[in-house]
Backbone as CSV, one residue per row, in Angstrom:
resi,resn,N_x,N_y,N_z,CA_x,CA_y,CA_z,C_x,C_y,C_z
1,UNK,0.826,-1.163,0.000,0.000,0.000,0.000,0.884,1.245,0.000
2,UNK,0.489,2.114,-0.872,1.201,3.441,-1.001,1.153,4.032,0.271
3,UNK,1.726,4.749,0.938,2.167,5.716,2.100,0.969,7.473,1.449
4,UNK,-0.109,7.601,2.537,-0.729,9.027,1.900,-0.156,10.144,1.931
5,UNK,-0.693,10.584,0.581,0.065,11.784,0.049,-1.002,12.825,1.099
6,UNK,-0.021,13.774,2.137,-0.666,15.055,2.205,-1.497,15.949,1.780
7,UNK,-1.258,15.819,0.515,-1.256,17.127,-0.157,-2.965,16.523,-0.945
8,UNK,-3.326,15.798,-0.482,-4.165,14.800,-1.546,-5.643,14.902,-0.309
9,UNK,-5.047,14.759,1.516,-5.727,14.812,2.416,-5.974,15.841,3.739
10,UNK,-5.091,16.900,3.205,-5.313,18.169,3.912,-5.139,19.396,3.302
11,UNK,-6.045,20.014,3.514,-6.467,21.629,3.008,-5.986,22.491,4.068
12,UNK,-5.706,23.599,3.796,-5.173,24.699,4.543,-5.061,26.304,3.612
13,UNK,-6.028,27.145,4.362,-5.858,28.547,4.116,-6.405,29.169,4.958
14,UNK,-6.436,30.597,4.698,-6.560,31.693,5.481,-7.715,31.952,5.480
15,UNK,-8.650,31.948,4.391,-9.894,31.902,3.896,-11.301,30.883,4.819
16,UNK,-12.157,31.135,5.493,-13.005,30.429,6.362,-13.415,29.731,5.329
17,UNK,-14.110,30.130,3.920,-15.080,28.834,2.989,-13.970,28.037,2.884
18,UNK,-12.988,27.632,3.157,-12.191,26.803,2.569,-12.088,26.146,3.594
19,UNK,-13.069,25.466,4.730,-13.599,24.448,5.316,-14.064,23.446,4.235
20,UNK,-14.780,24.422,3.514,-16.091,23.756,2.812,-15.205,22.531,2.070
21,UNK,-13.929,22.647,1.702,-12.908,21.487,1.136,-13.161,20.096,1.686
22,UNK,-13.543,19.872,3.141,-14.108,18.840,3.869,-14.458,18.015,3.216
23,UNK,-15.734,18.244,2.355,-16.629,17.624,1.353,-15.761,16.876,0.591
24,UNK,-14.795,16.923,-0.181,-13.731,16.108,-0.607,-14.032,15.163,-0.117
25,UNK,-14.242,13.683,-0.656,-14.150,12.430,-0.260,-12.914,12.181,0.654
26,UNK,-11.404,12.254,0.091,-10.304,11.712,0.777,-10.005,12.904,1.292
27,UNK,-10.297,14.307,1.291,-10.044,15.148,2.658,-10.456,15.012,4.085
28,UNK,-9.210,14.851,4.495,-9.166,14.107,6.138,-9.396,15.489,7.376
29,UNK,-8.428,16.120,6.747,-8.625,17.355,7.670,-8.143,18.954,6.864
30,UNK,-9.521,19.458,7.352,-9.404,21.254,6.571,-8.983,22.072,7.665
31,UNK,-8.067,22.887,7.376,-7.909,24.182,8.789,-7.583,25.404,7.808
32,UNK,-8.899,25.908,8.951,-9.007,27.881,8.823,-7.177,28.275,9.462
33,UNK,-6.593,28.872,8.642,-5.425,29.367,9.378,-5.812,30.436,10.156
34,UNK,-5.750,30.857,11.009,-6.032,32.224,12.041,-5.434,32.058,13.143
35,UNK,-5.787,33.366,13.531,-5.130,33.673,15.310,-6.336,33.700,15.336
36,UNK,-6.374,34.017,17.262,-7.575,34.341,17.912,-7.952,35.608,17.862
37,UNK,-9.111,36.566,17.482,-9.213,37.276,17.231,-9.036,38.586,18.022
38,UNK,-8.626,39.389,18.271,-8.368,40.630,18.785,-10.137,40.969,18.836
39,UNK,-10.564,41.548,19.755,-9.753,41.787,21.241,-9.884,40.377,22.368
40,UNK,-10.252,39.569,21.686,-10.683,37.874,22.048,-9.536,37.297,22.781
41,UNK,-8.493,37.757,22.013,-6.992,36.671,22.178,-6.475,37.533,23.768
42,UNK,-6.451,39.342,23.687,-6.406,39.597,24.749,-6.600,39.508,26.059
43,UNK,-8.613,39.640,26.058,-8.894,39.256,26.997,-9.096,37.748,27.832
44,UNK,-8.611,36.572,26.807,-8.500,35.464,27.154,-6.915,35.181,28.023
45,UNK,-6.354,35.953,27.480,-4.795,36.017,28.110,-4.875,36.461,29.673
46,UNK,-5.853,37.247,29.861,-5.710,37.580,31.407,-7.461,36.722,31.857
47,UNK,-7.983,35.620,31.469,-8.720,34.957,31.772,-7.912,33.621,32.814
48,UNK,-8.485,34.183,34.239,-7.975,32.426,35.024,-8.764,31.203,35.006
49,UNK,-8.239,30.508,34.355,-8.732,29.293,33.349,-9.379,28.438,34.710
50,UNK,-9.029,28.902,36.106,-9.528,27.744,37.163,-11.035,28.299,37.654
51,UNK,-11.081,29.495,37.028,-12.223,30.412,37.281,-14.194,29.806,36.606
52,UNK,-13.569,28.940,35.692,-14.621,28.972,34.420,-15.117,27.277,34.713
53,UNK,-16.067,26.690,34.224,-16.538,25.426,34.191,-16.502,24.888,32.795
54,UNK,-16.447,24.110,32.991,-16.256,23.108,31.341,-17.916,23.130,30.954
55,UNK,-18.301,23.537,29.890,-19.569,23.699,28.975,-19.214,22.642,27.940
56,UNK,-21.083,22.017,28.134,-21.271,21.144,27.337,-22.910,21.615,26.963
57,UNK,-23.267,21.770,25.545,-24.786,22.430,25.780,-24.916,21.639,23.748
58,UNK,-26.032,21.276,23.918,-26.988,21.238,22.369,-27.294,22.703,22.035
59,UNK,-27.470,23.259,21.372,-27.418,24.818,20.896,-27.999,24.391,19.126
60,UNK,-29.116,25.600,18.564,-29.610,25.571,17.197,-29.031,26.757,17.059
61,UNK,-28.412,26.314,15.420,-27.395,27.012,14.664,-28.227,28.533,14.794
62,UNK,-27.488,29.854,14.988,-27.746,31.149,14.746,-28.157,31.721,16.278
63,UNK,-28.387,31.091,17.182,-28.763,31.184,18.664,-27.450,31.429,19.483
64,UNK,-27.391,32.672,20.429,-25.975,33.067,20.701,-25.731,32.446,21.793
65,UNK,-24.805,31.841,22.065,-24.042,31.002,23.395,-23.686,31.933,24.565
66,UNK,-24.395,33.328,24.331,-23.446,34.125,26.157,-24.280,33.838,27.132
67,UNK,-25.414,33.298,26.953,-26.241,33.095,28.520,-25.361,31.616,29.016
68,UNK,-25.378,30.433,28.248,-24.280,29.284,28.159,-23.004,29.732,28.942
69,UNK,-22.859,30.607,28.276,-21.127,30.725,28.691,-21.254,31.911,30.230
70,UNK,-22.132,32.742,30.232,-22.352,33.391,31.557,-22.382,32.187,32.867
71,UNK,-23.796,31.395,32.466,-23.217,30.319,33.604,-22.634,29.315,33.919
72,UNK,-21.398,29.320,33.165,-20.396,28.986,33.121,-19.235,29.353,33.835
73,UNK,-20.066,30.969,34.098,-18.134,31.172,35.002,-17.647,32.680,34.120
74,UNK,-17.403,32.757,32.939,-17.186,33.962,31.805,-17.328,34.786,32.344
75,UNK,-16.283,35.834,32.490,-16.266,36.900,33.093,-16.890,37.728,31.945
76,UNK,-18.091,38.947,32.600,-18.908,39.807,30.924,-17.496,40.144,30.013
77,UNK,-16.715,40.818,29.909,-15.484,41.344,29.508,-15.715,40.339,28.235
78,UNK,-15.723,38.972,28.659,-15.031,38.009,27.349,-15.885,37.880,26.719
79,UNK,-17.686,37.611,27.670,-19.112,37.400,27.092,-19.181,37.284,25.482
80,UNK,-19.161,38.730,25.144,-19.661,39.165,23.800,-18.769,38.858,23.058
81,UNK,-17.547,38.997,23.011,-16.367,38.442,21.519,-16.305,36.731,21.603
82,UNK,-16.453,36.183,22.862,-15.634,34.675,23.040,-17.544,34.530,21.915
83,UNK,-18.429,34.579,23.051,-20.215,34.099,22.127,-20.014,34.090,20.509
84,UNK,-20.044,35.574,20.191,-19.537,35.789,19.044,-18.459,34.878,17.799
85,UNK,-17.662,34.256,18.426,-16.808,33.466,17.520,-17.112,32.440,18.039
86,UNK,-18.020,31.760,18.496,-18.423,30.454,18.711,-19.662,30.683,18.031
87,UNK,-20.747,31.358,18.299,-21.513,31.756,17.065,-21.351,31.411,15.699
88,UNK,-19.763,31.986,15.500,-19.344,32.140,13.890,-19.027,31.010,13.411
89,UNK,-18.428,30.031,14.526,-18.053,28.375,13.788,-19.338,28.000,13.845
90,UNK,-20.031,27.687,14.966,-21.468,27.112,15.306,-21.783,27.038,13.711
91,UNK,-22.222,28.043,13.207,-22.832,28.770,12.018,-22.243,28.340,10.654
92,UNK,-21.005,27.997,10.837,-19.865,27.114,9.868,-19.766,25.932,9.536
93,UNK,-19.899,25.132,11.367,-19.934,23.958,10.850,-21.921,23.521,10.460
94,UNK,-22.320,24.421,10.840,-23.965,23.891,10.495,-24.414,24.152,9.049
95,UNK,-23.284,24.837,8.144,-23.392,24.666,6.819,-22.916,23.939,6.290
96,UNK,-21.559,23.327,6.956,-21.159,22.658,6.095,-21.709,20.458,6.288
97,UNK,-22.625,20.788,7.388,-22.714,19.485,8.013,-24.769,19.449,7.386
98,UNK,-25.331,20.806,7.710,-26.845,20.691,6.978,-27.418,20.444,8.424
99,UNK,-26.678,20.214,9.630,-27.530,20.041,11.051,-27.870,21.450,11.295
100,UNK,-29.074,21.431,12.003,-29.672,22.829,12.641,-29.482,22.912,14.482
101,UNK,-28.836,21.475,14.684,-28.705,21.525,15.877,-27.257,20.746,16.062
102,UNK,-26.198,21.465,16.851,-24.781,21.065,17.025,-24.773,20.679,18.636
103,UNK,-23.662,19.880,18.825,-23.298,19.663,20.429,-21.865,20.938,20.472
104,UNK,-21.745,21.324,21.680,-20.719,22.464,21.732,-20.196,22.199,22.759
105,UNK,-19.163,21.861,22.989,-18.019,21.628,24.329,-17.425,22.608,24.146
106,UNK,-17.350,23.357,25.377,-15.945,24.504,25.666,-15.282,24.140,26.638
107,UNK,-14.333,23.189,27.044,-13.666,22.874,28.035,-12.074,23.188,28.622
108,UNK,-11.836,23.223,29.410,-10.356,23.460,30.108,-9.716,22.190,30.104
109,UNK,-8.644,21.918,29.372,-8.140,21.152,29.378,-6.496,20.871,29.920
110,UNK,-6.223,19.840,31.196,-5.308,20.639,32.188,-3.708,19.689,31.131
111,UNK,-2.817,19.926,31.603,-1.638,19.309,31.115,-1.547,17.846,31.524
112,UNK,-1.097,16.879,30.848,-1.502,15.619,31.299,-2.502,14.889,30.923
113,UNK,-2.926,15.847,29.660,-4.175,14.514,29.338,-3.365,13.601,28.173
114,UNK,-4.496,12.642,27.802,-4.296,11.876,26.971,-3.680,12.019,25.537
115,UNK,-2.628,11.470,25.265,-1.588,12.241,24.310,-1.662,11.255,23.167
116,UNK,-2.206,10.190,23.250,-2.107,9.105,22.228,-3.289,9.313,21.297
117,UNK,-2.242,9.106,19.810,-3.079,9.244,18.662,-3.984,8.804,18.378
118,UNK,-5.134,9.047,17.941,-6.668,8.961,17.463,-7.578,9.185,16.561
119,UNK,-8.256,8.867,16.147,-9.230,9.731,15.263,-10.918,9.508,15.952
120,UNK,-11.586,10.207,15.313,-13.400,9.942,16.148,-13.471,9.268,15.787
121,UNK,-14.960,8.733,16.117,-16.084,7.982,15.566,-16.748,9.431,14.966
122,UNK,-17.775,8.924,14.155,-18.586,9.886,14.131,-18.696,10.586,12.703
123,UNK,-19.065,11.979,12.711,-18.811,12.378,10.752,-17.920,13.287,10.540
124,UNK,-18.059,14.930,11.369,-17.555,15.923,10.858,-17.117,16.524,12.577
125,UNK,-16.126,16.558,13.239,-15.500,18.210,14.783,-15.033,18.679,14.172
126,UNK,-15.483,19.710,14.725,-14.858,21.044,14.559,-14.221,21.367,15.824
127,UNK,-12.839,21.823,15.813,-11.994,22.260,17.266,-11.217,23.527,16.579
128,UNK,-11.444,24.448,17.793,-10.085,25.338,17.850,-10.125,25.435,19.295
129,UNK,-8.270,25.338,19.658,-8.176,25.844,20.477,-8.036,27.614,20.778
130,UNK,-8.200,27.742,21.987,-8.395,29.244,22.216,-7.297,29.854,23.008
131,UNK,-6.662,29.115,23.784,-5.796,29.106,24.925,-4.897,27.746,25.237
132,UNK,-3.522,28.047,24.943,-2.674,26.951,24.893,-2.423,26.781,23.688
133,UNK,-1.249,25.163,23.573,-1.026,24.732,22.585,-2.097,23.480,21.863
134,UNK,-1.973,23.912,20.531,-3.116,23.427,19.705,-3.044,21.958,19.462
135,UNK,-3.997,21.330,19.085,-3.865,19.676,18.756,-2.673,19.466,17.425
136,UNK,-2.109,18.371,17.385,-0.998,17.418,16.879,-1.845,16.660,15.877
137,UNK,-1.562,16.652,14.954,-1.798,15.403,13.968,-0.845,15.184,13.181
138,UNK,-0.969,13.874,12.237,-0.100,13.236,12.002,-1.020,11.909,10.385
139,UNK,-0.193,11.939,9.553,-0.650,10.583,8.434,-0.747,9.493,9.489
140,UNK,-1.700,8.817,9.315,-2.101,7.368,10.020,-1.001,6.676,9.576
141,UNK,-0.894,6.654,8.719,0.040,5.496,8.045,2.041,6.000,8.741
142,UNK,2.016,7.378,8.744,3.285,7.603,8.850,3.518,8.842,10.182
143,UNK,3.812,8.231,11.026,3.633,8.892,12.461,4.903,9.737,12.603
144,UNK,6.149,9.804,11.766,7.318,10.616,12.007,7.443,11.977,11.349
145,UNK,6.590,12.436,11.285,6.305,13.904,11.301,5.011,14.499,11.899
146,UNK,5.310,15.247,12.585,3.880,15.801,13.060,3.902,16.818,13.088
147,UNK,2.434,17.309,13.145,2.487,19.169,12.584,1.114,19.363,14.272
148,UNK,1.454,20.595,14.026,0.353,21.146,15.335,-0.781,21.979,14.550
149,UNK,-1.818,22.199,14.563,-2.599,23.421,14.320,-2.720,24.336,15.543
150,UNK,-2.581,25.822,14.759,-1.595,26.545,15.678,-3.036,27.130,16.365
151,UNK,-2.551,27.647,18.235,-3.802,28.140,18.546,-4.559,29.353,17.744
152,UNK,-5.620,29.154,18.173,-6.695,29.911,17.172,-7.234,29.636,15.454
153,UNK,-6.821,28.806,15.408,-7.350,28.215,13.594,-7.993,27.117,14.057
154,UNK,-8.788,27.027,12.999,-9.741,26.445,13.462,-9.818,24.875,12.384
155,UNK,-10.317,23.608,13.037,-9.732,22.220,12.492,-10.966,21.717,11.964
156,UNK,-11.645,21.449,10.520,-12.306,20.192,10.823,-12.231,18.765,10.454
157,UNK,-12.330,17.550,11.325,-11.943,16.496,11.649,-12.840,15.832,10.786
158,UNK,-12.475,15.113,9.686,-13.250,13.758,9.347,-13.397,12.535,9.863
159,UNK,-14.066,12.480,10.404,-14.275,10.806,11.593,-14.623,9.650,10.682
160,UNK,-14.286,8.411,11.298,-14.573,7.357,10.932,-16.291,6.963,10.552
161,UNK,-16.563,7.686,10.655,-18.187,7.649,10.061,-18.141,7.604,8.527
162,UNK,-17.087,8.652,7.789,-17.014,9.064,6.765,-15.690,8.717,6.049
163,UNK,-14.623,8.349,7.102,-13.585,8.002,6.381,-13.169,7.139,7.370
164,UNK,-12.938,5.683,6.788,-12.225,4.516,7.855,-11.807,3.532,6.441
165,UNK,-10.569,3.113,7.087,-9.523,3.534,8.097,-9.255,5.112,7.834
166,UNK,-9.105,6.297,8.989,-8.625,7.546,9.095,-7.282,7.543,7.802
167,UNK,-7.211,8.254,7.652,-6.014,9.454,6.598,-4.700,9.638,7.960
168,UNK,-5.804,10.420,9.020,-5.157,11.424,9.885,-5.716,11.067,11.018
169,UNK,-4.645,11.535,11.973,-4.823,10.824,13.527,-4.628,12.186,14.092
170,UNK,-4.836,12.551,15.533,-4.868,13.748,16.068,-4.577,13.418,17.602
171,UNK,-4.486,14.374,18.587,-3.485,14.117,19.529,-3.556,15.282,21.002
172,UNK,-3.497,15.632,21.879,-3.458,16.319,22.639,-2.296,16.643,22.646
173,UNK,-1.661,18.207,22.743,0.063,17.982,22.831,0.515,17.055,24.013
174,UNK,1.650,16.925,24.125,2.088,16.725,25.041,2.780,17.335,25.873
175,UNK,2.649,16.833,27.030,3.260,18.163,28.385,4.008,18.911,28.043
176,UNK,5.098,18.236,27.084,6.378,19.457,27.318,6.017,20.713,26.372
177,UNK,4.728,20.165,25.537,4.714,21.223,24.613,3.550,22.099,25.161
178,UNK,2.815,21.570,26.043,2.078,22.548,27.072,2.345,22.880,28.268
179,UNK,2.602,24.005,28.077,2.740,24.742,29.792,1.296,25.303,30.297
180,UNK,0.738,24.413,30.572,-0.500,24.422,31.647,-1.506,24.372,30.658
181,UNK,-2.453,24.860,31.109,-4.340,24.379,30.630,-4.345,25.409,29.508
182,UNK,-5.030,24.498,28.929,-5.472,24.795,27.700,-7.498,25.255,27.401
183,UNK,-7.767,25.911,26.725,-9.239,26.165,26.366,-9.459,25.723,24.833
184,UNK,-9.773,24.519,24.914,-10.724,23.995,23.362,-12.280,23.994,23.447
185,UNK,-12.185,24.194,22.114,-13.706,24.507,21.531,-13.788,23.214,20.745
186,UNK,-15.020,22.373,21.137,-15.276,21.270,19.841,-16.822,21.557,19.370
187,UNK,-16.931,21.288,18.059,-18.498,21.508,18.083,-18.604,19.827,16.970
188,UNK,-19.672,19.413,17.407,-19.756,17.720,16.895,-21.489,18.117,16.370
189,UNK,-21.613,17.218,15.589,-23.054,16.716,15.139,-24.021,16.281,16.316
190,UNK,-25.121,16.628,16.668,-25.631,16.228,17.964,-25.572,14.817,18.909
191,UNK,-25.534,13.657,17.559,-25.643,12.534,17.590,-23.958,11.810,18.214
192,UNK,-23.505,12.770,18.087,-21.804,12.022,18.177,-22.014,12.144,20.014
């Protein structure tokens, strides 16, 4: 069996429609290149990550997440920009998936989690991290290079629903490459 060509199973630009690449049969994984958005990236920088609760909520696409994220912990300051760009993927991946209703995890994720490679079950996540270092992936087939998606761009994951055996495996960094907790965003199909 041939070794997969990259270039054949991952998309990458600066451009948000260029998620929509997903759709590709053998596209494994699309990423929005970005930072976190100003004034977002700021006020998350002086956010104490022990302050906030891990959110897990069903949410219909176009419906804003700050009452969610208020009782949660969210200091108002972050309310309106953090809602806002969870809004904007919410709204992204519900075009590119045709669901009107997404699952949305916003969780803290501490150093020490689970570092071993993976892929879902399932069809289409969407993750960006917000805070910290970003998830690791890697060719299934060829594990000696690995690339990170950098914080704030945003990932979406083709799961074994839609592609098995995986292309691409994905990863929590590992400690040394995180210095402390991290804030990811996943948004999944309701059903996953």
């Amino acid at each position: 069996m041939a070794p997969t060509r990259i270039d054949h199973v991952l998309t990458i630009s600066g451009d948000r429609l260029w998620l929509d690449r997903i759709a590709r049969s053998q596209t494994a994984l699309a990423i929005w290149w970005r930072g976190v958005p100003e004034p977002l990236r700021s006020l998350l920088a002086k956010l104490d990550l022990t302050t906030v609760e891990d959110l897990s909520v069903t949410v219909e696409a176009g419906h804003s997440l700050e009452a969610a994220l208020r009782g949660a912990g969210y200091p108002q300051t972050v309310l309106a920009p953090l809602a806002e760009d969870i809004d904007l993927l919410v709204r992204r991946h519900a075009a590119l998936t045709g669901e009107d209703r997404l699952q949305v995890g916003l969780g803290v994720v501490s150093a020490g989690s689970d570092t071993c490679f993976g892929a879902d079950c399932g069809t289409l996540r969407l993750s960006c991290t917000y805070v910290g270092a970003g998830e690791q992936w890697c060719c299934a087939d060829g594990r000696d290079a690995i690339w990170e998606v950098p914080t704030g761009a945003v990932a979406i994951w083709k799961g074994r629903d839609l592609l098995d055996p995986p292309l691409i495996v994905r990863r929590a960094p590992p400690i040394s490459a995180n210095a402390g907790r991290r804030l990811v965003l996943t948004i999944d199909p309701p059903s996953c």
